[in-house]
C-alpha positions in Angstrom: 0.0 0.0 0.0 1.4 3.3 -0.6 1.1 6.6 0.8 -2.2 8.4 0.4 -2.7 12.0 -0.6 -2.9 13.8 3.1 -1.7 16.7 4.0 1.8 16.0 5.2 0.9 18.8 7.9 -2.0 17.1 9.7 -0.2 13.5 9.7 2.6 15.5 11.5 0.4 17.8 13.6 -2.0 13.7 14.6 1.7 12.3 15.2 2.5 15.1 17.8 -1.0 15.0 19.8 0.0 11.1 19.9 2.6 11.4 21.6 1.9 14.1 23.9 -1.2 12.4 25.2 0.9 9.9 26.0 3.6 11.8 27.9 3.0 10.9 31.2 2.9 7.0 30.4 5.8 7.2 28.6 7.7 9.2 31.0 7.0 6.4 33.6 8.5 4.0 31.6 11.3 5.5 30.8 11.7 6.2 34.9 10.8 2.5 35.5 13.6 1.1 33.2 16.4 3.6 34.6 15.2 2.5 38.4 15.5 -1.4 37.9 18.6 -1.5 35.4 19.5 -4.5 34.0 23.1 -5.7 32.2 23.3 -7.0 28.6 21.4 -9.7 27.8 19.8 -9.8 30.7 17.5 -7.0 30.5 14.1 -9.2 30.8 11.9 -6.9 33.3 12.5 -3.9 30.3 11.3 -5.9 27.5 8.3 -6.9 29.9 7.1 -3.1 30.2 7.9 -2.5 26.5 5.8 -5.3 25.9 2.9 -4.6 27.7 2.7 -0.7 26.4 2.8 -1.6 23.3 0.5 -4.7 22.9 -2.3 -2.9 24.6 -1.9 0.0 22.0 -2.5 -2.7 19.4 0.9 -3.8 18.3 1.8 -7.3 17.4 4.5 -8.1 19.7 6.9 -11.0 19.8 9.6 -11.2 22.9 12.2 -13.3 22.1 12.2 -12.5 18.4 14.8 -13.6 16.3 16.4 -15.9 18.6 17.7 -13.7 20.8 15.8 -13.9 24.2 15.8 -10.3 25.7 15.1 -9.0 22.1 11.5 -7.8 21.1 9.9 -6.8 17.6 6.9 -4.9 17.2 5.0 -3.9 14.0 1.8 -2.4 13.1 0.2 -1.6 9.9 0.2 -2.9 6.3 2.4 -0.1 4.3 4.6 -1.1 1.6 7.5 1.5 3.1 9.4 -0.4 6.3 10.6 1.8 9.3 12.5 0.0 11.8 12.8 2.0 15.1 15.3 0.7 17.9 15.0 0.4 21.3 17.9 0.2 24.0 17.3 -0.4 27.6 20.3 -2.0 28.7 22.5 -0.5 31.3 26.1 -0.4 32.5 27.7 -2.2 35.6 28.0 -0.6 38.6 26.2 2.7 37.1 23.1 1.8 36.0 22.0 4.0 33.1 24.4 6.4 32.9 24.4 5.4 28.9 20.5 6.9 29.1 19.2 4.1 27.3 15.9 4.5 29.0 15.8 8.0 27.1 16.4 5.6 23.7 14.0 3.0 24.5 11.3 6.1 25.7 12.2 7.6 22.5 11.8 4.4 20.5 8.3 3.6 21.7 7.1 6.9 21.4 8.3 7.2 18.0 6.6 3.9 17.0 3.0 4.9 18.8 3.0 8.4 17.4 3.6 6.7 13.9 0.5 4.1 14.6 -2.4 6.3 14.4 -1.0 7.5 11.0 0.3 4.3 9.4 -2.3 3.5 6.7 -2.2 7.0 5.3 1.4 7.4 5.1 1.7 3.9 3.5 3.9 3.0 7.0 4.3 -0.1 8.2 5.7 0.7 11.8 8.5 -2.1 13.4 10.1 -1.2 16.9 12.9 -4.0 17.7 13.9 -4.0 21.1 17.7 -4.4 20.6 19.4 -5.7 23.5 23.0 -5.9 24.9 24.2 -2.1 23.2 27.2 -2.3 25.9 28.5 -5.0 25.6 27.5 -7.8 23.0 26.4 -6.1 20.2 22.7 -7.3 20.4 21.9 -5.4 16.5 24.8 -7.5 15.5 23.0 -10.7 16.5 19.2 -9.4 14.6 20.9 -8.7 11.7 22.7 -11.5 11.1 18.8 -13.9 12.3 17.8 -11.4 9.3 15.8 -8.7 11.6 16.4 -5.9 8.8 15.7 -7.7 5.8 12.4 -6.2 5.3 13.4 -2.8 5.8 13.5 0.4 4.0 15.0 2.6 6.4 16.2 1.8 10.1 16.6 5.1 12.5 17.2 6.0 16.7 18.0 8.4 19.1 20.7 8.8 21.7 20.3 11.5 24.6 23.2 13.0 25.9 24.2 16.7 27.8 25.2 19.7 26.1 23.3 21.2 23.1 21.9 19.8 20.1 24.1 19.0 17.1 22.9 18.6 13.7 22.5 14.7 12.6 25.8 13.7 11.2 27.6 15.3 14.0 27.9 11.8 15.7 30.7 9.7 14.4 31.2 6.2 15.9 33.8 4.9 15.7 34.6 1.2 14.5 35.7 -1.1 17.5 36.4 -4.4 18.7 37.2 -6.0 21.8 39.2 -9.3 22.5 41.2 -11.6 24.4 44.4 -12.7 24.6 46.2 -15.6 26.5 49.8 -16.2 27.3 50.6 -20.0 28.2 54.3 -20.2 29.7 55.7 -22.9 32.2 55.2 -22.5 36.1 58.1 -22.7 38.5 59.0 -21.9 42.2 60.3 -18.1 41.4 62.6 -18.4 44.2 64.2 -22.0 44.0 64.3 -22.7 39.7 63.4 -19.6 38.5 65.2 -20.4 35.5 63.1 -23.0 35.1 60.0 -21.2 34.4 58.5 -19.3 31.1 56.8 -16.5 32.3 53.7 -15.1 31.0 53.2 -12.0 33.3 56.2 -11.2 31.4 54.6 -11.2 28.2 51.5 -9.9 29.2 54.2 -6.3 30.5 56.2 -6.6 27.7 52.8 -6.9 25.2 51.2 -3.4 27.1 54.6 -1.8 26.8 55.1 -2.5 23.5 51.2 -1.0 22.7 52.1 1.9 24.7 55.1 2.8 22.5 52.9 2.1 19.5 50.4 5.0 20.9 52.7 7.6 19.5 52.5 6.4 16.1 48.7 6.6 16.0 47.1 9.1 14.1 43.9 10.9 15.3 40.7 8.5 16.2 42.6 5.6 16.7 42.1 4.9 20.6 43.6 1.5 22.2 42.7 0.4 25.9 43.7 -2.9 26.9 44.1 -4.7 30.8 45.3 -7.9 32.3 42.2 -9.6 33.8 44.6 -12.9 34.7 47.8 -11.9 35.7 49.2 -15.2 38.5 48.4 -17.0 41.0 50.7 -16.2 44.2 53.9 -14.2 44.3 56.5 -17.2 44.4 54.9 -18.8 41.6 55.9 -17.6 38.0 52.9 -17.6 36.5 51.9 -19.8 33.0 49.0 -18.5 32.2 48.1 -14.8 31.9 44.9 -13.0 29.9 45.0 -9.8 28.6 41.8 -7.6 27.4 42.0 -5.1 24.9 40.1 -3.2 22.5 40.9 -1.6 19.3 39.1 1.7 18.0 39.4 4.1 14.7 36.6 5.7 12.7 37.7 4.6 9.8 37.3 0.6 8.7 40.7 0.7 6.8 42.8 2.1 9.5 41.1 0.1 12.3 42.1 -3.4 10.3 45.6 -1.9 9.8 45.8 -1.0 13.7 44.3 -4.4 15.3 47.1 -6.0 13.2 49.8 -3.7 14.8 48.8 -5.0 18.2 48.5 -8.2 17.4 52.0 -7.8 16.5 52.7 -6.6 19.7 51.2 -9.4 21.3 53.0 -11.9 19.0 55.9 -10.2 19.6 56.0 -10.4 23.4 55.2 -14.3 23.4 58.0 -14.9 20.9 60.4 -13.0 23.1 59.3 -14.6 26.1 59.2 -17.8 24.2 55.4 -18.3 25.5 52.2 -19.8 23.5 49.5 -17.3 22.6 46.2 -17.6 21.4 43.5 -14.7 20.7 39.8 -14.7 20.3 36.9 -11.7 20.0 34.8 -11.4 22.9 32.2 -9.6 21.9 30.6 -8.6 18.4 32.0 -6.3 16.3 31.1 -2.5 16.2 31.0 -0.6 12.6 31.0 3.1 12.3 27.7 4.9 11.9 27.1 5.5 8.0 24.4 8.2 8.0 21.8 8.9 5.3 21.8 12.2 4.3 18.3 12.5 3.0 17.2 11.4 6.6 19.4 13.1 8.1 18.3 16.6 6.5 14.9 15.5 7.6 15.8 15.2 11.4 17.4 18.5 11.3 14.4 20.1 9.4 12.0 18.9 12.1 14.4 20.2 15.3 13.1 24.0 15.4 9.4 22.9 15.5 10.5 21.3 19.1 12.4 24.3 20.1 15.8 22.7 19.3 18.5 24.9 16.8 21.2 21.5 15.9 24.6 23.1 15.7 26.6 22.2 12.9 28.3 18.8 13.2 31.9 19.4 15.5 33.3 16.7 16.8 31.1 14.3 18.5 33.9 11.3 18.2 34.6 8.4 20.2 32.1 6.3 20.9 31.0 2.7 19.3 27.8 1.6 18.7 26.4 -1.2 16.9 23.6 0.5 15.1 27.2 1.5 13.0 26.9 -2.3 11.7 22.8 -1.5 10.5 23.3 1.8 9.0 26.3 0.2 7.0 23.5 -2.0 5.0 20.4 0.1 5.5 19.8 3.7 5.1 19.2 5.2 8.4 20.1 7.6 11.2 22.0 7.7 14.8 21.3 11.2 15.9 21.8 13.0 19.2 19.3 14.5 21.6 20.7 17.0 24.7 19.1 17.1 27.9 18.9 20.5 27.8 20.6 22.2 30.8 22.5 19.2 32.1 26.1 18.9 32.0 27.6 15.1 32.7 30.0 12.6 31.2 28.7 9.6 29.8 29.2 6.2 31.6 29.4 8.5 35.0 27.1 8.4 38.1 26.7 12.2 37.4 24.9 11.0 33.7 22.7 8.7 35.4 21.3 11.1 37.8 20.5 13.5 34.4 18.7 10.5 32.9 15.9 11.2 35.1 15.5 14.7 34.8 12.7 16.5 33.1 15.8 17.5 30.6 16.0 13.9 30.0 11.7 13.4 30.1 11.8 16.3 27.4 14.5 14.6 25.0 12.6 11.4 25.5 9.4 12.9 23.7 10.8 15.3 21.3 12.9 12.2 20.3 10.7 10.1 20.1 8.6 12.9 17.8 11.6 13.9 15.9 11.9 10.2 14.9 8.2 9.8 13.7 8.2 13.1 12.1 11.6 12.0 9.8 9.6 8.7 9.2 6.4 10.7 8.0 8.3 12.9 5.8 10.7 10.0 3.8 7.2 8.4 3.3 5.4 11.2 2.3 8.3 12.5 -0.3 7.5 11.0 -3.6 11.1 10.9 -4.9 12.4 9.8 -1.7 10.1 7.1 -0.9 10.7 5.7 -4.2 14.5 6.0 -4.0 14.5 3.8 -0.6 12.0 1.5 -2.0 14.0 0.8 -4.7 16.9 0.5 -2.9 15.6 -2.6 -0.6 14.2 -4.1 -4.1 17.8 -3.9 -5.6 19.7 -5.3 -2.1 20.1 -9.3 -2.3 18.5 -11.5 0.0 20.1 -12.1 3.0 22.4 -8.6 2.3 21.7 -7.2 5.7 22.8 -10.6 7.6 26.5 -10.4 6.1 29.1 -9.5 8.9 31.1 -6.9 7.9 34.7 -8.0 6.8 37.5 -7.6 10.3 
């Protein structure tokens, strides 16, 4: 079904009194999620309230969709034009939300039930997935490659964060993976045969020394952070088995492969000159950068003045991962950025999760979640547009979107 002829206005102006009659629900959930936090893959209780919002507002709603237990996908209408929304709600050890994925999942679920009442005439068919595990996992990574994306046009969401707006494309992720490494060596009494022993707490230090003298040959948006989380058992005994974290970061794809191959060197290096066995493996799933769509992204940026918000020009907003970088690689979509107005705090800090739950926070939540339904509305009601990402999803090959990206 495609879009009918309705005045792009009054679809926009229905969207907005949506969502606003809905404020104070969604507000509570959003306050819910950040007061019982739950870590990756284990965020069951948030799904649960997700759930129940959205199936008693008509959605068809499957928990545990594609295989992945503490992921949801909702969808409502019949439109021939796809819009997957996402939805966070993870949270971080020790900190709760200080990510402000209640703000993303708030956003999300406004987003998909100010789009519902407006569906048929837009041509819409409306899918929320409940994306799990953005911390640590990669839960997107795990939908796409069950196919979650496969029948979608466009995929978009919001992040909150303090400061002032930015434009859409300010946000560049960077591309990141994280892995382990273990040492195998030869224990001995370090005081009696020392000489007997092949230490690998030594080439664990020599490995982190050797990536710290490689940090001055990085160029800019490279970022390397690595730890020993196995480093011996007792003082008088040299150690034969030692694990080293690490994760390797760059914005670019090209010059993150040719860094993760520099420290692996190092690592190699350090067992060969230690004369220990090493082995390495991922731990979690890759991260790609964020490719944004420009079309949608000029939307989102169109829409910000009606909701009071000026986006800056893009300047700088670098250094975080996300793995809706691996779905706007094979979709076109959108990351952007929403401030809580007023608040000032560092990500991944208590301060952050104390501004989650402000009414700064409660604002971005709903102008997010509007902002998001009004881009929607206006790439479906765009002739040329909607017919560009139409033909763009007829012209991708089956099973396109479960690939994982080349690392």
């Amino acid at each position: 079904m495609t879009a009918q002829t309705t005045d792009p206005a009054s679809l926009k102006a229905r969207a907005e009194s949506e969502i606003e009659a809905r404020r104070e629900q969604l507000i509570e959930l959003s306050h819910a999620i950040h007061a019982d936090p739950e870590l990756s893959w284990e965020e069951h209780r948030a799904v649960a309230r997700i759930a129940a919002v959205l199936e008693d507002s008509g959605f068809a709603v499957e928990v545990g969709a594609y295989g992945v237990p503490t992921a949801f996908e909702a969808t409502y209408g019949s439109g021939d034009l796809t819009v997957t929304l996402c939805a966070e709600y993870d949270a971080l050890p020790g900190v709760g939300h200080a990510c402000g994925h209640n703000v993303i999942a708030t956003a999300g679920v406004g987003a998909a039930l100010a789009l519902a009442p407006v569906a048929e005439a837009a041509g819409l068919r409306v899918k929320l997935l409940g994306t799990p595990a953005e911390e640590h996992g990669g839960g997107k990574v795990a939908l796409l490659e069950a196919g979650a994306w496969e029948d979608s046009d466009l995929s978009m969401m919001v992040h909150g964060f303090t400061g002032q707006d930015f434009a859409a494309d300010a946000f560049q992720s960077t591309a990141v993976e994280r892995f382990e490494v273990e040492y195998t060596g030869l224990t001995a009494h370090a005081a009696a045969a020392p000489e007997k022993g092949i230490n690998a707490g030594a080439a664990a230090t020599l490995a982190l020394s050797a990536i710290a003298l490689y940090r001055q040959h990085m160029g800019p948006g490279v970022n390397i952070n690595a730890f020993v989380s196995h480093g011996g058992e007792a003082t008088n005994i040299i150690p034969d088995r030692t694990v080293v974290q690490a994760e390797v970061r760059a914005a670019d794809l090209d010059v993150w492969r040719y860094t993760k191959q520099r420290v692996l060197s190092c690592f190699e290096g350090a067992a060969i000159a230690t004369g220990c066995n090493w082995s390495w493996k991922p731990t979690e799933n890759f991260y790609a950068p964020v490719v944004s769509d420009p079309d949608l992204a000029r939307l989102w940026d169109a829409n910000m003045p009606a909701r009071g918000r000026t986006p800056s020009p893009a300047q700088g907003l670098t250094g975080g991962s996300t793995d809706m970088g691996n779905v706007t690689q094979v979709v076109p979509g959108i990351h952007p950025m929403i401030a809580f107005l007023g608040q000032d705090a560092v990500p991944h800090n208590p301060d952050f999760t104390a501004a989650a739950a402000t009414p700064a926070a409660d604002d971005a939540a709903i102008d997010g979640g509007l902002l998001l339904a009004w881009t929607a509305l206006d790439a479906a009601l765009d002739p040329v547009l909607r017919a560009d990402l139409l033909r763009r999803r007829a012209e991708r090959p089956d099973g396109a979107t479960r690939i994982t990206i080349a690392h």
